[in-house]
ROBAMAR-589769 format. One record per residue: x, y, z of N, C-alpha, C in turn; residue number from 1. Coordinates in Angstrom, 1 decimal. Layout:
REM residues N
{nc1=X&nc2=Y&nc3=Z&cac1=X&cac2=Y&cac3=Z&cc1=X&cc2=Y&cc3=Z&nr=NUM} $
...
***
This chain:
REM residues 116
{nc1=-16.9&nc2=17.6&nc3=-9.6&cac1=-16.2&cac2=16.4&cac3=-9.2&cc1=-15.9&cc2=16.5&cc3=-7.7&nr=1} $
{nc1=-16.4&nc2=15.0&nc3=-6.5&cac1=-16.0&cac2=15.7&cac3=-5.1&cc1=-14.9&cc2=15.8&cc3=-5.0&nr=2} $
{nc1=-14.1&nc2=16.0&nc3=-3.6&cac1=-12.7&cac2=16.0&cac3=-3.2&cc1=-12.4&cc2=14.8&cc3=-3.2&nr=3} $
{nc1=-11.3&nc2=14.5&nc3=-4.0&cac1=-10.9&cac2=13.3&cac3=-3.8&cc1=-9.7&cc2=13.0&cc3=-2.4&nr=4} $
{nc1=-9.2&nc2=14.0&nc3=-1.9&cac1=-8.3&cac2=13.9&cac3=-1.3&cc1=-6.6&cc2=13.7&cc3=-1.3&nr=5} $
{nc1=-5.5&nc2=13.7&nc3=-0.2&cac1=-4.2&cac2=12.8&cac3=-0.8&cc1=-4.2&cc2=11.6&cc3=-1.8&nr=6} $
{nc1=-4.6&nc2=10.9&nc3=-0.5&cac1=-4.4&cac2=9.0&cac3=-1.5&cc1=-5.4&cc2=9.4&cc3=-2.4&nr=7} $
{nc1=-6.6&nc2=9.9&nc3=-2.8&cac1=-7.3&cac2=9.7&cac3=-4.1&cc1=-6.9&cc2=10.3&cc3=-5.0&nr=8} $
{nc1=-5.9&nc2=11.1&nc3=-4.7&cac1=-5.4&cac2=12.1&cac3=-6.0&cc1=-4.2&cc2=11.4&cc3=-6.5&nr=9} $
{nc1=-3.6&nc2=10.4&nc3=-5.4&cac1=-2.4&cac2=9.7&cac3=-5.7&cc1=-2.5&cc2=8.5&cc3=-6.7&nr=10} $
{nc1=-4.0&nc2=7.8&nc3=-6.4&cac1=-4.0&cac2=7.4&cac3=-6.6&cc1=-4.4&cc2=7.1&cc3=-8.3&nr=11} $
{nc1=-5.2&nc2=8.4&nc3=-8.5&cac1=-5.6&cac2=8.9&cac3=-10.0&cc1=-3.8&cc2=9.0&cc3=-10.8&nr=12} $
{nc1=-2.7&nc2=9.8&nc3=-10.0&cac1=-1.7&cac2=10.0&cac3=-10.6&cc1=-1.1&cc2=9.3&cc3=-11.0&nr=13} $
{nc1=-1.1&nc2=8.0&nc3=-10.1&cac1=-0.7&cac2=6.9&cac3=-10.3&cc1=-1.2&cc2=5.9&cc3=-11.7&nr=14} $
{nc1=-2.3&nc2=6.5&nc3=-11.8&cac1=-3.3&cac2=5.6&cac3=-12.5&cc1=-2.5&cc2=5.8&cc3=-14.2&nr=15} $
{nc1=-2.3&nc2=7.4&nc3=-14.2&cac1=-2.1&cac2=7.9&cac3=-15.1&cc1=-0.8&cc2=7.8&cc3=-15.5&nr=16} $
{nc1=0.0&nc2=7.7&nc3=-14.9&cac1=1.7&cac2=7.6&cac3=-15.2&cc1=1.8&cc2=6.3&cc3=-15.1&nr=17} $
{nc1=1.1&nc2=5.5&nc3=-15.2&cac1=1.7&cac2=3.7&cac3=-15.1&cc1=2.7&cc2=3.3&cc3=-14.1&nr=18} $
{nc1=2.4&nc2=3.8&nc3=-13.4&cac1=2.5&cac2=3.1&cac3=-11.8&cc1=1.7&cc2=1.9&cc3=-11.3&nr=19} $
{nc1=2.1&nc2=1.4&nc3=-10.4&cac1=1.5&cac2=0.3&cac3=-9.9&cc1=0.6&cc2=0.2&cc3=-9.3&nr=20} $
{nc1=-0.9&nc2=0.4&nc3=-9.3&cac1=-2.4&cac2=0.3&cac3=-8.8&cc1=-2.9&cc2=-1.2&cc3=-8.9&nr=21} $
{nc1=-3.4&nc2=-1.5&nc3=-7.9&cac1=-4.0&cac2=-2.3&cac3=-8.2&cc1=-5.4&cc2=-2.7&cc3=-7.4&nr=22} $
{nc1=-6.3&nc2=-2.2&nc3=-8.1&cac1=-7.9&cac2=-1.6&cac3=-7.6&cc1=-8.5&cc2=-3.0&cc3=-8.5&nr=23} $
{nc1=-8.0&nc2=-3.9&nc3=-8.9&cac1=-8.7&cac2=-4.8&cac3=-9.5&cc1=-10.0&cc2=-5.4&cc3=-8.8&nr=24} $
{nc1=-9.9&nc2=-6.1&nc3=-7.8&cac1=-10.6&cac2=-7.0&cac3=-7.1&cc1=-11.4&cc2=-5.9&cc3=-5.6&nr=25} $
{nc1=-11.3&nc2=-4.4&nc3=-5.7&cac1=-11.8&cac2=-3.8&cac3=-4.7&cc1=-12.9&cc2=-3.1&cc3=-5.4&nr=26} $
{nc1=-14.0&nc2=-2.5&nc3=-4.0&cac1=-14.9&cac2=-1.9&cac3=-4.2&cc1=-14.6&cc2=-0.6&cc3=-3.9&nr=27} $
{nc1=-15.3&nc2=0.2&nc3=-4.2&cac1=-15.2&cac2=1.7&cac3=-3.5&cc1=-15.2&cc2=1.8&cc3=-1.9&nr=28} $
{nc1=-15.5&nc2=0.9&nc3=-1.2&cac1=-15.6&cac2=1.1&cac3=0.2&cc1=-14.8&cc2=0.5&cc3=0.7&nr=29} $
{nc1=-13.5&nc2=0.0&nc3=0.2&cac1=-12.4&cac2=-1.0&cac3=0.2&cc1=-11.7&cc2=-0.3&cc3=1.0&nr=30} $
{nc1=-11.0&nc2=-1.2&nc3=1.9&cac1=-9.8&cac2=-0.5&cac3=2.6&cc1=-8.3&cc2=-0.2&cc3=1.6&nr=31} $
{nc1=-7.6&nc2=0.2&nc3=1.9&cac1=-6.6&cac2=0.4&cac3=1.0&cc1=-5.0&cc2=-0.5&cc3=1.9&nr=32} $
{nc1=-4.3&nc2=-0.9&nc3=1.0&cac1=-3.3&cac2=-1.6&cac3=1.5&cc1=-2.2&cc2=-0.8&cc3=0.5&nr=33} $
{nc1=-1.4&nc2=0.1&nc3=1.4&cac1=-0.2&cac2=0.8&cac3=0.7&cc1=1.0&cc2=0.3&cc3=1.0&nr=34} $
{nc1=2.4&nc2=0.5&nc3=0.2&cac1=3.1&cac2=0.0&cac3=0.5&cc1=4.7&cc2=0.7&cc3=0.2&nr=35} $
{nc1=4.9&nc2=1.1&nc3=0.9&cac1=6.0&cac2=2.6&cac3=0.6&cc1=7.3&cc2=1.4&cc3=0.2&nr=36} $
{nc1=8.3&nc2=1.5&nc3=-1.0&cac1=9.3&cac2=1.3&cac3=-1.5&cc1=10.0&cc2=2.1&cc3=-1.8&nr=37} $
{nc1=11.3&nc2=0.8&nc3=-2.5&cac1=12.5&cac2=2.0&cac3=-3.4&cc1=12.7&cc2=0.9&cc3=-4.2&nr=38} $
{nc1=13.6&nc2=1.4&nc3=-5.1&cac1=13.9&cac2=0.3&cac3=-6.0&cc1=15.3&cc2=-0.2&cc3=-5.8&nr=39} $
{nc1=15.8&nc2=0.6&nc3=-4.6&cac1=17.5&cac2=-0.1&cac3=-4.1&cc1=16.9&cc2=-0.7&cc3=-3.1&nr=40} $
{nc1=16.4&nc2=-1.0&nc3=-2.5&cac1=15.9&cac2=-1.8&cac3=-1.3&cc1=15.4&cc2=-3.5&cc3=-1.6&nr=41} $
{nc1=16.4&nc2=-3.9&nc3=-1.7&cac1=16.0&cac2=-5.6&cac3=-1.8&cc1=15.0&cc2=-6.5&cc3=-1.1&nr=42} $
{nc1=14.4&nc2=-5.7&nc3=0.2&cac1=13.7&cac2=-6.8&cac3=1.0&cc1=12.4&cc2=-6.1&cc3=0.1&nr=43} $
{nc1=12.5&nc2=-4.9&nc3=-0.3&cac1=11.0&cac2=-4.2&cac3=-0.6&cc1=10.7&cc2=-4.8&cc3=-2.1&nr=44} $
{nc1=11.6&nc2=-5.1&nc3=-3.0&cac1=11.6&cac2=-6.0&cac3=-4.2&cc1=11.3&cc2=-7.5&cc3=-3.9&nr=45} $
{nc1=11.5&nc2=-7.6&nc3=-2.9&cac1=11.2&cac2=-9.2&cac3=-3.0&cc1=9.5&cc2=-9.7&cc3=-2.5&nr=46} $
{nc1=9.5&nc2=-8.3&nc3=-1.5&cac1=7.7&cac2=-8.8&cac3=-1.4&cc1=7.2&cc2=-7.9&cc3=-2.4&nr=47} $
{nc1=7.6&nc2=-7.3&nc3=-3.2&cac1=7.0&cac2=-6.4&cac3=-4.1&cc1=6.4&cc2=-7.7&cc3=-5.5&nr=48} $
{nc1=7.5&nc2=-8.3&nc3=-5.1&cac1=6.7&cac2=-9.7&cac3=-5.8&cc1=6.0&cc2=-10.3&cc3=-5.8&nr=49} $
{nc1=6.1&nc2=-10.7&nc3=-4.1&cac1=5.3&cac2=-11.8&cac3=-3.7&cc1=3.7&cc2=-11.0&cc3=-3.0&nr=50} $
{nc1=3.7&nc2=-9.6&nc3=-3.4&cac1=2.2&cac2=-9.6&cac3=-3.2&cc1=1.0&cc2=-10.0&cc3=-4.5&nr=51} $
{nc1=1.8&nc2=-9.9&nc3=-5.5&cac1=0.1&cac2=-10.3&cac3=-6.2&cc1=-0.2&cc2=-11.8&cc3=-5.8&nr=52} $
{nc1=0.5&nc2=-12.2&nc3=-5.5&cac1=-0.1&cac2=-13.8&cac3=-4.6&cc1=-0.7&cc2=-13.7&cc3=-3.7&nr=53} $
{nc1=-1.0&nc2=-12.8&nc3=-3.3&cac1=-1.5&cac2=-12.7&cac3=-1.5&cc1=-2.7&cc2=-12.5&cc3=-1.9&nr=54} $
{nc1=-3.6&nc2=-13.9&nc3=-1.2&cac1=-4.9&cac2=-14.2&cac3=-1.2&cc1=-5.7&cc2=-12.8&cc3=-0.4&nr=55} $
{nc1=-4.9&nc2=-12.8&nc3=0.7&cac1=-5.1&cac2=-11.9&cac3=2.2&cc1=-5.7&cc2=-10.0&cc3=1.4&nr=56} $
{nc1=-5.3&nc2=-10.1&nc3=0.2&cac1=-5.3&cac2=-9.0&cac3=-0.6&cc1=-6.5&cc2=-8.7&cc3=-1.2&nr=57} $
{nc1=-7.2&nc2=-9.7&nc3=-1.3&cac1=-8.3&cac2=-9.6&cac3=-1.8&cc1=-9.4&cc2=-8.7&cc3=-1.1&nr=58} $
{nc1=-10.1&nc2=-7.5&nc3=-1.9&cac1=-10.9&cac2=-6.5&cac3=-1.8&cc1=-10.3&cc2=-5.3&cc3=-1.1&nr=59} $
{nc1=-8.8&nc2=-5.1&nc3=-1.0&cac1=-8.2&cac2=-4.0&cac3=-0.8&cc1=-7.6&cc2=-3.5&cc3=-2.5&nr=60} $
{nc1=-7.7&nc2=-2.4&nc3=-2.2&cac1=-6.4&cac2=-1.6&cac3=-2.8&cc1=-5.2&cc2=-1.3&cc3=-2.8&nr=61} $
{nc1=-4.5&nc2=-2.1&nc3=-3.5&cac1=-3.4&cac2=-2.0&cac3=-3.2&cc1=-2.3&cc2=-0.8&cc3=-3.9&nr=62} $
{nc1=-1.8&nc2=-0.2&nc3=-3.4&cac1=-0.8&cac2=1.4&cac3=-4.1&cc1=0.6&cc2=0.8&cc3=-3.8&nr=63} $
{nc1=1.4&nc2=1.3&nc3=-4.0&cac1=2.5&cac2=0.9&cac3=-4.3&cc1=3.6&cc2=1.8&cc3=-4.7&nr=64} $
{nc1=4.1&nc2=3.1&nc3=-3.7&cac1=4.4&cac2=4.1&cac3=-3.2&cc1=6.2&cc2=4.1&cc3=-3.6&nr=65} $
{nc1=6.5&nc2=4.5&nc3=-4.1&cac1=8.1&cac2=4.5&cac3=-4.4&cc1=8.8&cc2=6.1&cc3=-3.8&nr=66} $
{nc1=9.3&nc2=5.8&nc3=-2.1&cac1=9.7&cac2=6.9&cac3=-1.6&cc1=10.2&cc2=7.9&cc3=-2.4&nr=67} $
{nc1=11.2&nc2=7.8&nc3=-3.3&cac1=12.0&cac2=8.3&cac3=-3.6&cc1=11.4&cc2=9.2&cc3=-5.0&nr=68} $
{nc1=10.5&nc2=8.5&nc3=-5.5&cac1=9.6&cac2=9.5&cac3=-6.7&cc1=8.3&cc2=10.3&cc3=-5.8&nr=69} $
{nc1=8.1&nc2=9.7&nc3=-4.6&cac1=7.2&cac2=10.2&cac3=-3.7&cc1=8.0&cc2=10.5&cc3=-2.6&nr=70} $
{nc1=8.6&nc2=11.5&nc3=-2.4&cac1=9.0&cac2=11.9&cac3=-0.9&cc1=8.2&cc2=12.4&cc3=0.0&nr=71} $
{nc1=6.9&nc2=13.4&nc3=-0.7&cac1=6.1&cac2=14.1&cac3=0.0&cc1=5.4&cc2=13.3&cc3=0.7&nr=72} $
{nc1=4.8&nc2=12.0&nc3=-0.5&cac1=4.0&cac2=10.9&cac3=0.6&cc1=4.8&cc2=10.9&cc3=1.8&nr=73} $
{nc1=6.0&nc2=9.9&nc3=1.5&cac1=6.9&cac2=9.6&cac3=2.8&cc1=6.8&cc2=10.2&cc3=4.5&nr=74} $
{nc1=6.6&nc2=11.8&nc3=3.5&cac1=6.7&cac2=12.4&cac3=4.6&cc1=5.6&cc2=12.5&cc3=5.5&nr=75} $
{nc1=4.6&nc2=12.8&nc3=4.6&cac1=3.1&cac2=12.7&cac3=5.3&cc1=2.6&cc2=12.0&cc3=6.5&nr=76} $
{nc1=3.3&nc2=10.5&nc3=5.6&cac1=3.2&cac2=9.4&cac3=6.4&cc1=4.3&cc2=9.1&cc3=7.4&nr=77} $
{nc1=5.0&nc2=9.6&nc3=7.3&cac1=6.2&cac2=9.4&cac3=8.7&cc1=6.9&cc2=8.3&cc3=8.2&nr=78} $
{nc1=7.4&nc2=7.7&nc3=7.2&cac1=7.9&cac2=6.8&cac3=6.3&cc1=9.3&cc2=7.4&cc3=7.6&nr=79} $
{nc1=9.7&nc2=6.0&nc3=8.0&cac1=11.1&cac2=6.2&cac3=8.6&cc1=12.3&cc2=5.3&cc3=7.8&nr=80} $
{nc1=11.4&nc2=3.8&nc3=7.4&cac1=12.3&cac2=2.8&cac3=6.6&cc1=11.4&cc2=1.9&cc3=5.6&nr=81} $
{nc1=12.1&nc2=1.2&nc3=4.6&cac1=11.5&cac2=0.5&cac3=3.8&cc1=11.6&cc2=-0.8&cc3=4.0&nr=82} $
{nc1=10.7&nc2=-1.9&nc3=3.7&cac1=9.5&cac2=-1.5&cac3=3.4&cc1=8.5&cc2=-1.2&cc3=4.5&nr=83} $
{nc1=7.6&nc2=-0.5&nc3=4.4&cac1=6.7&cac2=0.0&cac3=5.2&cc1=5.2&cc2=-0.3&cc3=4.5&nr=84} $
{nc1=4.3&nc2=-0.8&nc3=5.3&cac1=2.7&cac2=-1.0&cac3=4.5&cc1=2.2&cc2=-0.7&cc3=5.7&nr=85} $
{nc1=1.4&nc2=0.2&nc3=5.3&cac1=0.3&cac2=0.6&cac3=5.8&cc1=-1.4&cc2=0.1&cc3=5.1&nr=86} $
{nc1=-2.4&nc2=-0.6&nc3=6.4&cac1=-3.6&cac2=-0.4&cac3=6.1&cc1=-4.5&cc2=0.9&cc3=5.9&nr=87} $
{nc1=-5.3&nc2=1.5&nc3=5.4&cac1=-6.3&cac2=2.6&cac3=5.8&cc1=-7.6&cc2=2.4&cc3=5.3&nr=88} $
{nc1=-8.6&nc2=2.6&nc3=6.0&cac1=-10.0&cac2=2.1&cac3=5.9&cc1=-10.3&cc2=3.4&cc3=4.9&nr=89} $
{nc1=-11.8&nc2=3.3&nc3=4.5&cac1=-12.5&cac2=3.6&cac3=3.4&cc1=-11.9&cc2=5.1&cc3=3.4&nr=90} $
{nc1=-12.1&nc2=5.5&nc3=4.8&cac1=-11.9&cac2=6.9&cac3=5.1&cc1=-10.5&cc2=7.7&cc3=4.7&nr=91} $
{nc1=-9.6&nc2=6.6&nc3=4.6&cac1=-8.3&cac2=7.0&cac3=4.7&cc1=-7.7&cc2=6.8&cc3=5.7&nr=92} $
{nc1=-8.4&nc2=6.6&nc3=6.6&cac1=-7.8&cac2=6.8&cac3=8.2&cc1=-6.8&cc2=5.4&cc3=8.3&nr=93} $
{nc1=-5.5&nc2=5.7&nc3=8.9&cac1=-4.8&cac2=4.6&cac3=9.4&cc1=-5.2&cc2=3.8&cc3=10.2&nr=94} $
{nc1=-4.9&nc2=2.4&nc3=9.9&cac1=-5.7&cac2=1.2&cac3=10.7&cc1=-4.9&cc2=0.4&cc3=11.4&nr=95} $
{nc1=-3.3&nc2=0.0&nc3=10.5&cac1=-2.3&cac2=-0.5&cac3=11.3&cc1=-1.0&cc2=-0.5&cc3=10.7&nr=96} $
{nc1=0.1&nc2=-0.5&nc3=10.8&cac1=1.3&cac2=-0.2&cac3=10.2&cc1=2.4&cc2=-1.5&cc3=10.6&nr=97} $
{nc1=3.0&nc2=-1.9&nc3=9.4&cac1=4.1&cac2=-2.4&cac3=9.5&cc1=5.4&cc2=-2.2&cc3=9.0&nr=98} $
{nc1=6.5&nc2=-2.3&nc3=9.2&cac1=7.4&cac2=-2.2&cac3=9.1&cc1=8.6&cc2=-3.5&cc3=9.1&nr=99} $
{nc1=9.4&nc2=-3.4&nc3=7.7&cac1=10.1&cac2=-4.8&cac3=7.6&cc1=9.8&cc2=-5.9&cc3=6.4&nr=100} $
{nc1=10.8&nc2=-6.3&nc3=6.3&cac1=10.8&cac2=-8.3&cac3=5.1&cc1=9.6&cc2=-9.0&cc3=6.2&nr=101} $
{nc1=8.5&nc2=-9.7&nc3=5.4&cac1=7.6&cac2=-10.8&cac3=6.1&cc1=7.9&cc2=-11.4&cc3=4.7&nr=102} $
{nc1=7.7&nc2=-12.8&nc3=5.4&cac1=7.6&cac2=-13.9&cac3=4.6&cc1=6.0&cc2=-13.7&cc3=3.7&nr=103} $
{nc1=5.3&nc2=-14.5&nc3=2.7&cac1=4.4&cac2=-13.9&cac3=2.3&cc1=3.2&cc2=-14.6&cc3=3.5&nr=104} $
{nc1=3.2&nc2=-15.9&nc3=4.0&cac1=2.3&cac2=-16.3&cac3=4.9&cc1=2.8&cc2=-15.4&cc3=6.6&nr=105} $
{nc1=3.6&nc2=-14.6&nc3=6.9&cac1=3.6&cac2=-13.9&cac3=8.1&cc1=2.9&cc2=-12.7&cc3=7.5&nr=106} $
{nc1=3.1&nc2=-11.9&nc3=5.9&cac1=2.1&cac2=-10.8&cac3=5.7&cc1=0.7&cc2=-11.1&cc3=5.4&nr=107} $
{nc1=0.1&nc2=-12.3&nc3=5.5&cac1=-1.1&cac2=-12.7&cac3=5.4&cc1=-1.7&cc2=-13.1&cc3=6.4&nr=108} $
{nc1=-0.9&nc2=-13.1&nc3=7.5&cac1=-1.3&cac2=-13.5&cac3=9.0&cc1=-1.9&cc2=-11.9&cc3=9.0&nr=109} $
{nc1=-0.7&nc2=-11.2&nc3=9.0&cac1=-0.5&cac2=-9.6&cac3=9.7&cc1=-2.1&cc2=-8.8&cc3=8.9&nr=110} $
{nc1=-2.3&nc2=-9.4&nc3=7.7&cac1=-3.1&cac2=-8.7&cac3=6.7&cc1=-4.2&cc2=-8.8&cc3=7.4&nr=111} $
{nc1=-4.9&nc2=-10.5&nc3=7.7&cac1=-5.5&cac2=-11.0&cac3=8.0&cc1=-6.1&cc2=-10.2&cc3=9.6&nr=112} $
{nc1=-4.8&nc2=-10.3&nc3=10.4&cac1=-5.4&cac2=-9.7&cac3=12.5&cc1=-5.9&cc2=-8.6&cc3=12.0&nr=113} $
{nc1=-6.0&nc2=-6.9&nc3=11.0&cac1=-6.3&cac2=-6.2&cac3=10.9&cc1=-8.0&cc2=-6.2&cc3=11.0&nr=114} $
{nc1=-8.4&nc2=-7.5&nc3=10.1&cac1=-9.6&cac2=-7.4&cac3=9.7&cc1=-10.4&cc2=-8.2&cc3=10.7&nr=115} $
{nc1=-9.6&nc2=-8.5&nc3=11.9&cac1=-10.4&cac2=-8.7&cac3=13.7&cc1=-11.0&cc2=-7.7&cc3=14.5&nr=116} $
***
């Protein structure tokens, strides 16, 4: 089996404990669209909602990171506040980072300038 890496191992873990993945609409060479939460954080519940609507989402991976059952992620990633989404391309490599409540059409603008 090759190395799968952090996010690939996270994302198998995830797969496995019924966590929130969602690899539906992505290829293997998909960028990945993560999204660090909590479940006391109300702005991170409200777009935690309003992403399966997001067109802009289409052919990423989306993970779905809950600090607090994931602190190591957190830390990896320099997680300072919630919500926090990060893009990373095929490689893993960081692409652009946000931080904060967006409306769902300001996270689909934001989604969208990445892939300029």
């Amino acid at each position: 089996m090759k190395h799968l890496g952090l996010l690939g191992t996270l994302l198998l873990i995830l797969a496995c404990v019924g966590l929130v993945v969602y690899p539906l609409l992505a290829s293997e060479s998909s960028k990945f669209f993560v999204f660090f939460t909590a479940k006391w954080c109300v702005s991170c519940q409200k777009m935690k909602k309003e992403l399966g609507d997001q067109d802009a989402l289409i052919g990423y991976r989306v993970v779905l990171v809950d600090i607090d059952k994931y602190p190591q992620l957190a830390k990896k990633y320099n997680i300072k506040c919630v919500p926090t989404y990060i893009i990373l391309d095929k490689n893993r490599k960081e692409l652009k980072r946000g931080e904060g409540y967006r409306t769902p059409d300001e996270l689909g603008s934001w989604i969208r300038s990445s892939e300029e």
